[in-house]
KEDO-59197 format. One record per residue: x, y, z of N, C-alpha, C in turn; residue number from 0. Coordinates in steps of 0.02 Angstrom, whole numbers, plus 50000, padded with zeros to 5 digits. Example, Ala and Ser with C-alpha at 12.3 -4.5 7.8 and 13.67 -1.06 7.14 Angstrom:
BEGIN
rec nX=50660&nY=49716&nZ=50390&caX=50615&caY=49775&caZ=50390&cX=50660&cY=49835&cZ=50390&num=0;
rec nX=50642&nY=49888&nZ=50354&caX=50684&caY=49947&caZ=50357&cX=50645&cY=50002&cZ=50394&num=1;
! end
This chain:
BEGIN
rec nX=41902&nY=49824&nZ=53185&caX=41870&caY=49874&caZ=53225&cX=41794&cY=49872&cZ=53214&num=0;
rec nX=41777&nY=49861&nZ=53157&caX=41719&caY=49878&caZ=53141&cX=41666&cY=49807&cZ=53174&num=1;
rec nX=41692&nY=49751&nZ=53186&caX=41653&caY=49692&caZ=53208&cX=41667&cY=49716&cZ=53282&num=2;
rec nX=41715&nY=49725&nZ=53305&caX=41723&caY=49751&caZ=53387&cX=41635&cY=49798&cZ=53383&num=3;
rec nX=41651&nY=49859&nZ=53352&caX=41592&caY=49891&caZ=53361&cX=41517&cY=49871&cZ=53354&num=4;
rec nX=41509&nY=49827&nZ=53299&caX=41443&caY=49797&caZ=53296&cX=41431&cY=49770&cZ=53320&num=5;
rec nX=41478&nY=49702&nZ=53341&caX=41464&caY=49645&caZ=53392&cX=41447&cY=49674&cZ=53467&num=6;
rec nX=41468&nY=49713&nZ=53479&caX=41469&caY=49748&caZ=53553&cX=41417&cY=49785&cZ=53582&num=7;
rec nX=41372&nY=49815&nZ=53503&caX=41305&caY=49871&caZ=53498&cX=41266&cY=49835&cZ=53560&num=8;
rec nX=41240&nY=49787&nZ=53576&caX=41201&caY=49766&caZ=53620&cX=41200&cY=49823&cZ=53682&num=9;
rec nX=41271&nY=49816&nZ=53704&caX=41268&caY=49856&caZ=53777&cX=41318&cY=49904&cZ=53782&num=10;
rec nX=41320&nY=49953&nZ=53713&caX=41344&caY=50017&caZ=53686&cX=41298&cY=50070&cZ=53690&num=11;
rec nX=41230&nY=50037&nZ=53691&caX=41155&caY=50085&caZ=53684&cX=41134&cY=50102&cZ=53733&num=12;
rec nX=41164&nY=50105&nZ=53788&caX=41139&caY=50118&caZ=53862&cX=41117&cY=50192&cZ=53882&num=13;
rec nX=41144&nY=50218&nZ=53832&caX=41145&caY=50312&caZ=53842&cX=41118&cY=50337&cZ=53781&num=14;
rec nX=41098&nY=50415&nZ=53769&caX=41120&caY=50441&caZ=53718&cX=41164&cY=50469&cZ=53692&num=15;
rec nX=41208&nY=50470&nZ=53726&caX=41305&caY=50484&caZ=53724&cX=41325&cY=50454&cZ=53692&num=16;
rec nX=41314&nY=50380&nZ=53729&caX=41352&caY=50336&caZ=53695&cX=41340&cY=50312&cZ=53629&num=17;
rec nX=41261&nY=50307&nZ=53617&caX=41226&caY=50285&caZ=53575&cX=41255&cY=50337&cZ=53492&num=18;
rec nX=41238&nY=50397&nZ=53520&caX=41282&caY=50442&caZ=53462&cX=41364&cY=50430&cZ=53457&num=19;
rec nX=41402&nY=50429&nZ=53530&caX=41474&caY=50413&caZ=53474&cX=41457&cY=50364&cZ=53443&num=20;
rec nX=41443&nY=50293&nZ=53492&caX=41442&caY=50226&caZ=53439&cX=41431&cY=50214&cZ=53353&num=21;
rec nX=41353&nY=50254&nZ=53348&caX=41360&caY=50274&caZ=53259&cX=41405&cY=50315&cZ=53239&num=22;
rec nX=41434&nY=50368&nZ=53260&caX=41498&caY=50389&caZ=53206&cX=41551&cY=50349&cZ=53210&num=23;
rec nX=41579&nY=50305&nZ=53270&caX=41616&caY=50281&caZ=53254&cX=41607&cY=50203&cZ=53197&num=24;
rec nX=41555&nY=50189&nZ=53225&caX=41543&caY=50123&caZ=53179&cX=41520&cY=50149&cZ=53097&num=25;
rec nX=41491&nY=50216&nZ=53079&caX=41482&caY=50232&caZ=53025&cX=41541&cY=50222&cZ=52969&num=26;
rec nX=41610&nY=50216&nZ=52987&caX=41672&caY=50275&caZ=52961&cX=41676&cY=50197&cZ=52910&num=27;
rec nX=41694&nY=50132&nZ=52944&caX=41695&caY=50080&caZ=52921&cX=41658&cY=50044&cZ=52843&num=28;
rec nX=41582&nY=50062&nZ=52860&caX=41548&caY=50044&caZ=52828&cX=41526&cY=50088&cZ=52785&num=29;
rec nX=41534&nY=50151&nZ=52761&caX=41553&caY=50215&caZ=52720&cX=41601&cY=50190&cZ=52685&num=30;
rec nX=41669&nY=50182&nZ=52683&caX=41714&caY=50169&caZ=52661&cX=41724&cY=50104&cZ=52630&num=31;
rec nX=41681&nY=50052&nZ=52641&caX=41702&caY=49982&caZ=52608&cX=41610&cY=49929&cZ=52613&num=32;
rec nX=41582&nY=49925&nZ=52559&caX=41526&caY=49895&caZ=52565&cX=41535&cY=49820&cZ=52615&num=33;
rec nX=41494&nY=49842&nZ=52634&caX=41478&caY=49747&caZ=52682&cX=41538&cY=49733&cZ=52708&num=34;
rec nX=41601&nY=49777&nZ=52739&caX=41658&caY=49771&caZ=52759&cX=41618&cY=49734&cZ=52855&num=35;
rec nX=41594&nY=49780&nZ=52857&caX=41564&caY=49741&caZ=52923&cX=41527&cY=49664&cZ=52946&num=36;
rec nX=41508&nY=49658&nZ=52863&caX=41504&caY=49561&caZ=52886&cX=41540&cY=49520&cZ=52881&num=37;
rec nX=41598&nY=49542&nZ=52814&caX=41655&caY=49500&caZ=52810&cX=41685&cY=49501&cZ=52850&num=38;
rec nX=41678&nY=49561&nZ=52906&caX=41719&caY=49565&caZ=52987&cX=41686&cY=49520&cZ=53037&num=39;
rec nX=41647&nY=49473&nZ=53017&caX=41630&caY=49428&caZ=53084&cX=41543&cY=49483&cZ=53142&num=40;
rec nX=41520&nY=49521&nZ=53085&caX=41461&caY=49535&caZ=53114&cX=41405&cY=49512&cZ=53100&num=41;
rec nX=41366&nY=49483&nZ=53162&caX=41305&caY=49455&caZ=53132&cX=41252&cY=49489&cZ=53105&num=42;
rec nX=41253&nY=49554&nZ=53104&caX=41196&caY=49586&caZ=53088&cX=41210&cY=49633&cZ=53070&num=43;
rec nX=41195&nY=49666&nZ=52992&caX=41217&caY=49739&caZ=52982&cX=41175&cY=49806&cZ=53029&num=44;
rec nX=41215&nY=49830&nZ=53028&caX=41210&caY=49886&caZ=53068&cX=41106&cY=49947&cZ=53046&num=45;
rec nX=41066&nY=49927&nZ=53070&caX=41024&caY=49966&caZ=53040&cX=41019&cY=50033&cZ=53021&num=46;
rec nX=41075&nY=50072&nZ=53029&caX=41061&caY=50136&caZ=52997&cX=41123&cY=50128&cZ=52946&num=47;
rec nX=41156&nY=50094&nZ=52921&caX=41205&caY=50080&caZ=52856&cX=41177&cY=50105&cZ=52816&num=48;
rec nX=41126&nY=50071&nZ=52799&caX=41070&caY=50115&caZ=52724&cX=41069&cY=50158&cZ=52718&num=49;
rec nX=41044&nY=50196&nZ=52780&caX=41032&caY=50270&caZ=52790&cX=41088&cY=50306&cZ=52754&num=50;
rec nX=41151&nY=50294&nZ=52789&caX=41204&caY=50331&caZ=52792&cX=41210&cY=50329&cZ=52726&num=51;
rec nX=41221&nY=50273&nZ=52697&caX=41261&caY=50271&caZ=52629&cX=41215&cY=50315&cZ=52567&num=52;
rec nX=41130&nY=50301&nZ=52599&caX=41086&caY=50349&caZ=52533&cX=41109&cY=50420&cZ=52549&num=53;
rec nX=41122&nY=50432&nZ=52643&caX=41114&caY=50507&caZ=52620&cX=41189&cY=50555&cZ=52602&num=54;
rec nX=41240&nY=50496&nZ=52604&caX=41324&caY=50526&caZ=52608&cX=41350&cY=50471&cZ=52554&num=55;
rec nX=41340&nY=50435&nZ=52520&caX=41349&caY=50423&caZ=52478&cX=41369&cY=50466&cZ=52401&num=56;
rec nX=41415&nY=50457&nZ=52359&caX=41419&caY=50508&caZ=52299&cX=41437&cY=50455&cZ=52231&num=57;
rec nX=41425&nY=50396&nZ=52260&caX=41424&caY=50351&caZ=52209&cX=41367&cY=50297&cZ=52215&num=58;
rec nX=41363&nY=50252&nZ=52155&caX=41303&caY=50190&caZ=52149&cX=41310&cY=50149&cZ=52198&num=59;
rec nX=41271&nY=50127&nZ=52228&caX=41300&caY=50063&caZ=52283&cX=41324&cY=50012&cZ=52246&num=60;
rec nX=41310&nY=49997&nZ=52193&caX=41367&caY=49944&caZ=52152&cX=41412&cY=49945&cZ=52128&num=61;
rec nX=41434&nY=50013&nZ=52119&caX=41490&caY=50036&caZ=52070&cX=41563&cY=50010&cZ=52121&num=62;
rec nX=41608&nY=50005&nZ=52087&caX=41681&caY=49992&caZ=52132&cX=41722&cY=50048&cZ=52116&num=63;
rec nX=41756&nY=50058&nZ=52170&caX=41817&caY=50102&caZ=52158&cX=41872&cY=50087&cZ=52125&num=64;
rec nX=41896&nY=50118&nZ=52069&caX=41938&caY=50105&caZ=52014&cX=42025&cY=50078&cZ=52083&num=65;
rec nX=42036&nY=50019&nZ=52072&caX=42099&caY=49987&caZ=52134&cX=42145&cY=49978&cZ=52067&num=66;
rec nX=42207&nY=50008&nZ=52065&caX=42262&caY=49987&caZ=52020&cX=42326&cY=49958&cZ=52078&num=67;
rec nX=42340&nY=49891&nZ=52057&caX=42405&caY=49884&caZ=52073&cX=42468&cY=49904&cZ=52065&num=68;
rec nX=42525&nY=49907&nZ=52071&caX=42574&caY=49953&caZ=52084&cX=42628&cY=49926&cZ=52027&num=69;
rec nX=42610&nY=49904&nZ=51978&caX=42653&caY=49868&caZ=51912&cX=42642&cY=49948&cZ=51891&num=70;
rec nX=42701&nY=49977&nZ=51858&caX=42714&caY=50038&caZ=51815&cX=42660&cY=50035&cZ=51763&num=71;
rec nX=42630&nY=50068&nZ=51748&caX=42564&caY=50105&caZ=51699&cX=42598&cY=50160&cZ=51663&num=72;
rec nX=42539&nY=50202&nZ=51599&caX=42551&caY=50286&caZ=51590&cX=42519&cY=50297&cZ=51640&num=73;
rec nX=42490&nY=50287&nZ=51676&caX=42466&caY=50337&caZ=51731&cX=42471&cY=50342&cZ=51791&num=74;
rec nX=42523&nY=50293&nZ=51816&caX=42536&caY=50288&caZ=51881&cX=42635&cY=50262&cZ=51884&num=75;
rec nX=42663&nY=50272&nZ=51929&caX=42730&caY=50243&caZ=51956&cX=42729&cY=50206&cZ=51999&num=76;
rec nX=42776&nY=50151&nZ=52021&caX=42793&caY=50128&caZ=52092&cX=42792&cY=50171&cZ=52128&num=77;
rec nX=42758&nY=50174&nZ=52190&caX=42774&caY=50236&caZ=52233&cX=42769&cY=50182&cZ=52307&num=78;
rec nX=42791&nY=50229&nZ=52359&caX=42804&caY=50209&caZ=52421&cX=42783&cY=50271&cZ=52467&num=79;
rec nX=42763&nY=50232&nZ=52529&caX=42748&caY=50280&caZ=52594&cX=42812&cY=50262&cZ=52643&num=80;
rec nX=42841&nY=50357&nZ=52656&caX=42900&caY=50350&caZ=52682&cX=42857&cY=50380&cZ=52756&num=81;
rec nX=42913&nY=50350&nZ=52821&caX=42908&caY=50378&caZ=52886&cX=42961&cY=50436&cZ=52908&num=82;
rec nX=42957&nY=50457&nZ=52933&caX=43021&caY=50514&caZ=52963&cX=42965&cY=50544&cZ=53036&num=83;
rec nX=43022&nY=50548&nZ=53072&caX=42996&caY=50583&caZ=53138&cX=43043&cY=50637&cZ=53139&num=84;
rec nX=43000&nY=50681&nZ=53185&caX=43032&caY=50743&caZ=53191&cX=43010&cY=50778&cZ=53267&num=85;
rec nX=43075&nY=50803&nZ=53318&caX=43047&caY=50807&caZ=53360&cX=42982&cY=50857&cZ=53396&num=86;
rec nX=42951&nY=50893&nZ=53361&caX=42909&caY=50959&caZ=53383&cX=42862&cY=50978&cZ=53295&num=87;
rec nX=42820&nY=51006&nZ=53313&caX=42785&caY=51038&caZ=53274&cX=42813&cY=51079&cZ=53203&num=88;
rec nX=42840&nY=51090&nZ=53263&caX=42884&caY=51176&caZ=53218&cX=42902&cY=51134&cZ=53128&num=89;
rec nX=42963&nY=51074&nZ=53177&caX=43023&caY=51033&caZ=53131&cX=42980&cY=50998&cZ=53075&num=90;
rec nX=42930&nY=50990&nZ=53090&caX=42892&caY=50946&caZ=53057&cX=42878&cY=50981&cZ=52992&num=91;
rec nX=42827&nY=51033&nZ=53025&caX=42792&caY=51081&caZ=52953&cX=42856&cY=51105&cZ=52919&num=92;
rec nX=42894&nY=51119&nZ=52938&caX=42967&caY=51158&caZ=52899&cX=42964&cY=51116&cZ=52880&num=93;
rec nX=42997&nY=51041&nZ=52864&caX=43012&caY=50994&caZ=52840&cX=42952&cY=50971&cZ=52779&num=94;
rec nX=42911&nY=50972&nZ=52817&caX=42847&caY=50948&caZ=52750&cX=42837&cY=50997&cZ=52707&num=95;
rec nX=42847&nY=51063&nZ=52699&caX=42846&caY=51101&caZ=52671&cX=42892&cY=51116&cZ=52601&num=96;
rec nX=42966&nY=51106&nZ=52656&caX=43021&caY=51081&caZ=52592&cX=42995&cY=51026&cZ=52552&num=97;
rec nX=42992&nY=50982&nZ=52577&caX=42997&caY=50928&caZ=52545&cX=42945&cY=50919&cZ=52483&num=98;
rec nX=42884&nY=50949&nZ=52504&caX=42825&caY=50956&caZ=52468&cX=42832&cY=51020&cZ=52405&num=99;
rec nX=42891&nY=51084&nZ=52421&caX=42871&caY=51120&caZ=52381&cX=42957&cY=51109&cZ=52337&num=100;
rec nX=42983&nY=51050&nZ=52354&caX=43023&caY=51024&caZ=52312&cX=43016&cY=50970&cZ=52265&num=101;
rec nX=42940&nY=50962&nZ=52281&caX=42914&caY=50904&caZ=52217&cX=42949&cY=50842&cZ=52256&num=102;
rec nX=42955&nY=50824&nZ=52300&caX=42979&caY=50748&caZ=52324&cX=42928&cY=50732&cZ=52345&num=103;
rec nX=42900&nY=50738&nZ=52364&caX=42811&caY=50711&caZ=52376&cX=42752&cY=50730&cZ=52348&num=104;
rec nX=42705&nY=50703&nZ=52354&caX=42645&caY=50729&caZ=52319&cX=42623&cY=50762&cZ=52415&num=105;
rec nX=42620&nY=50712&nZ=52442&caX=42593&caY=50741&caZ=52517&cX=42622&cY=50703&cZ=52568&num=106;
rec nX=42618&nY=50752&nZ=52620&caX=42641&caY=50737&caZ=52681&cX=42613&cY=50753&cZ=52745&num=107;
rec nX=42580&nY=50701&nZ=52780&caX=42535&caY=50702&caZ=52822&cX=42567&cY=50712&cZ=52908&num=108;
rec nX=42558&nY=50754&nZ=52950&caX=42616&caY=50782&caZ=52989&cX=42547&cY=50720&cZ=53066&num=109;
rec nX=42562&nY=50685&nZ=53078&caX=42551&caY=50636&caZ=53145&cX=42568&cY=50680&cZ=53230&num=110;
rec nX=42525&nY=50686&nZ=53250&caX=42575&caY=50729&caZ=53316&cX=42535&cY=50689&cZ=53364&num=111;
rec nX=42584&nY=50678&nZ=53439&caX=42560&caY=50645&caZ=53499&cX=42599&cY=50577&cZ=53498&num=112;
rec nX=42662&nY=50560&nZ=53457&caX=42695&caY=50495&caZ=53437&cX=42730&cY=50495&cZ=53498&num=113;
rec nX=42733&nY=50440&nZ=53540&caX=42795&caY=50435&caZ=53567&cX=42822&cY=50371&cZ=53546&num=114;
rec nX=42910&nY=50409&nZ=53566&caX=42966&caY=50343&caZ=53513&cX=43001&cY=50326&cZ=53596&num=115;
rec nX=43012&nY=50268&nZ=53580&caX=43048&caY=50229&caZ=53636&cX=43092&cY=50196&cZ=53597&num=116;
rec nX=43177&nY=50237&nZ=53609&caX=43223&caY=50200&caZ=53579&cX=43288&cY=50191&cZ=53616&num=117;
rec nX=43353&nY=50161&nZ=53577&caX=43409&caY=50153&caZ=53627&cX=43461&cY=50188&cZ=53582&num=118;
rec nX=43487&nY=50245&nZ=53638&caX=43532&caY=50290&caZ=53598&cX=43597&cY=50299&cZ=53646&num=119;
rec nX=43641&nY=50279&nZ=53635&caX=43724&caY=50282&caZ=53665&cX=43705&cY=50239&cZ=53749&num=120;
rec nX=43677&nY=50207&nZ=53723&caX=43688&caY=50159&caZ=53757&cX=43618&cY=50162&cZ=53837&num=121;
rec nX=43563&nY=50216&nZ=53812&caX=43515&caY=50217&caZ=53856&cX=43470&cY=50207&cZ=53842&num=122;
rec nX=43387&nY=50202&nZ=53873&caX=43345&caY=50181&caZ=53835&cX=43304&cY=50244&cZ=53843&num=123;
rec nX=43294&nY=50284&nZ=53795&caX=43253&caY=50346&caZ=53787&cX=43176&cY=50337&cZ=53794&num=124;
rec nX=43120&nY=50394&nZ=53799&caX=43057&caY=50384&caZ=53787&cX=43048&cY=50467&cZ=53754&num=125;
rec nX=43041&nY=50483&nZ=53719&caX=43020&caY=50566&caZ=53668&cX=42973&cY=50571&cZ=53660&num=126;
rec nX=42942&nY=50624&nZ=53641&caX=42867&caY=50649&caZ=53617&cX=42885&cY=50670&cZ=53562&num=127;
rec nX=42864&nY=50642&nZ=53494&caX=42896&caY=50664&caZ=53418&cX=42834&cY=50684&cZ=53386&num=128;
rec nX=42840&nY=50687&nZ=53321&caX=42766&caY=50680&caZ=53258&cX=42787&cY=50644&cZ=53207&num=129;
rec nX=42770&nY=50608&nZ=53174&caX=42775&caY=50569&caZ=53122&cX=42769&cY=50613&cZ=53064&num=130;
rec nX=42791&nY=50594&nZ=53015&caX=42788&caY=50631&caZ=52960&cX=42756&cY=50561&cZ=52914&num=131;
rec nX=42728&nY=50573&nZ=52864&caX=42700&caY=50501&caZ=52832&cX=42695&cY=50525&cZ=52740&num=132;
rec nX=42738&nY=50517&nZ=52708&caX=42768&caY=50535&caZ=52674&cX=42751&cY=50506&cZ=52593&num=133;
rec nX=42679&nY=50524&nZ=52548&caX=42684&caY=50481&caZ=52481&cX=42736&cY=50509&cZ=52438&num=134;
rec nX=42751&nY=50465&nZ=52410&caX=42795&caY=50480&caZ=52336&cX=42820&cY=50428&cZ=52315&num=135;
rec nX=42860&nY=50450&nZ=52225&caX=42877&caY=50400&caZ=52207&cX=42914&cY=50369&cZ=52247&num=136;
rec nX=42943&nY=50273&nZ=52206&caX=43006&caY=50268&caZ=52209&cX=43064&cY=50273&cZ=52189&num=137;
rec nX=43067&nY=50295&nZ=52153&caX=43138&caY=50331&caZ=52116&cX=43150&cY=50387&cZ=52144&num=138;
rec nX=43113&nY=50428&nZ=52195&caX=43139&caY=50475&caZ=52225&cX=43169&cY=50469&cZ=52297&num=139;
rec nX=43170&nY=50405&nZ=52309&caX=43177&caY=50395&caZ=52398&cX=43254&cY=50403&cZ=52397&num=140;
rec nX=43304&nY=50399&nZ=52348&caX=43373&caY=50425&caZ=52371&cX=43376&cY=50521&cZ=52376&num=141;
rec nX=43337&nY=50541&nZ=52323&caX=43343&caY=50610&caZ=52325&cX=43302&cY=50632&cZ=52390&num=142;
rec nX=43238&nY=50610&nZ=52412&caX=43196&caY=50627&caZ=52478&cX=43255&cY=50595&cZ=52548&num=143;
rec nX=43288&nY=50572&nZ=52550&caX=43338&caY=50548&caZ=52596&cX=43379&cY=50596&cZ=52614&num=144;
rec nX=43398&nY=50616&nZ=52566&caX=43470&caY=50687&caZ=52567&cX=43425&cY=50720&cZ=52589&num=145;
rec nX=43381&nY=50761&nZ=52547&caX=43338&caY=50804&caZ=52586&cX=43321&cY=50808&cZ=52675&num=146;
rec nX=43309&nY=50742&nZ=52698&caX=43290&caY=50719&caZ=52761&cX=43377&cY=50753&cZ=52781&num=147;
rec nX=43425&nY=50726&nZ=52777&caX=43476&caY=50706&caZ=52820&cX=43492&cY=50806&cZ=52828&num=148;
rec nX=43484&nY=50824&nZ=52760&caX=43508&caY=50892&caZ=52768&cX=43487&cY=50937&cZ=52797&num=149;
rec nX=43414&nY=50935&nZ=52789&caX=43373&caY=50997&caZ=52832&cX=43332&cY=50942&cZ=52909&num=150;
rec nX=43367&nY=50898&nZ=52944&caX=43346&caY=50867&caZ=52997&cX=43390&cY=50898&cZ=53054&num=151;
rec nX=43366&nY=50900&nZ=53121&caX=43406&caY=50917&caZ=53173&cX=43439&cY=50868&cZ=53190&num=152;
rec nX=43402&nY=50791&nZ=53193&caX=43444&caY=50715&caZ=53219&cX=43495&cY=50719&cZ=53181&num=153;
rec nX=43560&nY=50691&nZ=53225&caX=43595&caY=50640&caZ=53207&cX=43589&cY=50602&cZ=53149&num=154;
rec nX=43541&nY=50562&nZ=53178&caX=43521&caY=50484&caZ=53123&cX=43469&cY=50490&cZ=53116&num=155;
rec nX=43421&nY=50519&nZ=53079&caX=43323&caY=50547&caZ=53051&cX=43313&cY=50482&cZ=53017&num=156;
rec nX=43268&nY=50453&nZ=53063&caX=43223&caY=50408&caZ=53045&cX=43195&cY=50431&cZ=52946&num=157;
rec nX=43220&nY=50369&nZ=52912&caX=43206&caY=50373&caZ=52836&cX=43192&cY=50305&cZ=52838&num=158;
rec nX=43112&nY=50291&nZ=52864&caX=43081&caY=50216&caZ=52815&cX=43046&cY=50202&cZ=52759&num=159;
rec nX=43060&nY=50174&nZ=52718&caX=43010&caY=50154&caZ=52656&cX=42964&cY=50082&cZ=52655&num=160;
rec nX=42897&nY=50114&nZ=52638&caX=42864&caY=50063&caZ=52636&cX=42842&cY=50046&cZ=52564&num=161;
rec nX=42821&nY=49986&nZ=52519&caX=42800&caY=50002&caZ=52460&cX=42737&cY=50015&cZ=52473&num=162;
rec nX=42684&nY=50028&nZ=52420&caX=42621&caY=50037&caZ=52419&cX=42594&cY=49982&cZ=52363&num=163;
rec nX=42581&nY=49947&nZ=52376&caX=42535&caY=49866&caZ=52335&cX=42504&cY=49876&cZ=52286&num=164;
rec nX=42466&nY=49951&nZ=52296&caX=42384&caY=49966&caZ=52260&cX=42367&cY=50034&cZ=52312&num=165;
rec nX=42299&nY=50036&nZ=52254&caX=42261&caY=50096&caZ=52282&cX=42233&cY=50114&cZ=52251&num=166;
rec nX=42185&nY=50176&nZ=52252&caX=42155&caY=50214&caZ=52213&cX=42186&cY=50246&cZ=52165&num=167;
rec nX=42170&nY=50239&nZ=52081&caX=42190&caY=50242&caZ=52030&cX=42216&cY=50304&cZ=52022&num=168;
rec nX=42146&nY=50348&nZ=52032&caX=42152&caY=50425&caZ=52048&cX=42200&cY=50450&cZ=52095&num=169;
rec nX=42207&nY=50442&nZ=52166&caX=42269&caY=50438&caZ=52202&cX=42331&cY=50442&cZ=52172&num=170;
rec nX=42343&nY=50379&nZ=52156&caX=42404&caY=50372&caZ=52139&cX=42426&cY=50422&cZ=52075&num=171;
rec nX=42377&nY=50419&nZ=52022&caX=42392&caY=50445&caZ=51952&cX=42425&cY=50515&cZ=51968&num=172;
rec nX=42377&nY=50554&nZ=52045&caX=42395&caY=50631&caZ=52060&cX=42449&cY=50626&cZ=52090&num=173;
rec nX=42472&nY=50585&nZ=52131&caX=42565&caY=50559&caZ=52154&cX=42595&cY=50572&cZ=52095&num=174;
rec nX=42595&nY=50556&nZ=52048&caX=42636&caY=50532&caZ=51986&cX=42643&cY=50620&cZ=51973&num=175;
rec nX=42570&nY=50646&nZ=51951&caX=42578&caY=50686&caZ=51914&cX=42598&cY=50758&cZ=51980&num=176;
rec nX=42607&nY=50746&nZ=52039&caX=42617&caY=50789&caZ=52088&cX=42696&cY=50809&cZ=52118&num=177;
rec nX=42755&nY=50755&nZ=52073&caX=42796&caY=50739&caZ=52097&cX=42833&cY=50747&cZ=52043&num=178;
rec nX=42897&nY=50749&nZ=52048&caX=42964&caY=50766&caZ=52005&cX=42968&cY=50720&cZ=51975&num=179;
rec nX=43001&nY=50675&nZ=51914&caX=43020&caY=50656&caZ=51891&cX=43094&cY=50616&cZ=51899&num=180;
! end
């Protein structure tokens, strides 16, 4: 995204509309990951990068963010990002709520505007759902499952697991320490 945006600045600047979304959107990139925008295939850093980073910055421009891989530590677990959909608002927050004030997650991020296109008894559906996006350990994805199946309206409630590779040290350590045992 972020080379889409820079490469493109030429004839993005035509307005001052545009000119203002274009920097917040091209800001979000280059905030978040040093020089992510040249290793993206841009020829030219962005001239207000500097800016941004002296005045929203809360760390050294050299310093790195502490990245732990997902090998068991004291301070971190295997953990995984689970999916679940749910059809409406309502189902969702009920659901994240349990789930969250049952210690099966550290957090649960509620997605709304999803549509699912699937095949059910033999038709091909199109729904308006929300995603649910689900951290926690892995040793909890059989107990977070029951949970799903019991307090879900579906039939069959979408329960995917993804692992998580790495991440922020801090992150993860508050998963660990946010979640049941």
């Amino acid at each position: 995204m972020a080379s889409t945006l820079c490469c493109r600045a030429s004839f993005l600047v035509s307005s001052n509309a545009t000119r203002r979304r274009f920097q917040l959107l091209a800001s979000f990139p280059t905030l978040s990951s040093s020089s992510s925008y040249l290793k993206m295939g841009c020829v030219q850093p962005l001239p207000f990068v500097r800016l941004l980073r002296s005045k929203f910055s809360t760390r050294a421009p050299d310093k790195t963010v502490p990245v732990v891989k997902m090998e068991a530590s004291s301070n971190t677990v295997p953990s995984i990002v689970v999916y679940v959909t749910v059809p409406n608002r309502d189902a969702g927050r009920k659901l994240a709520d349990s789930i969250v004030k049952e210690k099966l997650a550290a957090c649960v991020n509620i997605v709304p505007g999803v549509v699912s296109v699937y095949e059910w008894e033999g038709k091909v559906n199109r729904d308006p759902e929300e995603l649910l996006i689900i951290k926690t350990r892995q040793s909890l994805l059989p107990a977070l499952t029951e949970h799903v199946k019991a307090n879900h309206e579906y039939d069959v409630p979408e329960v995917i697991a993804l692992p998580i590779g790495g991440g922020s040290a801090e992150f993860l350590e508050w998963l660990k320490n946010s979640t049941r045992e």
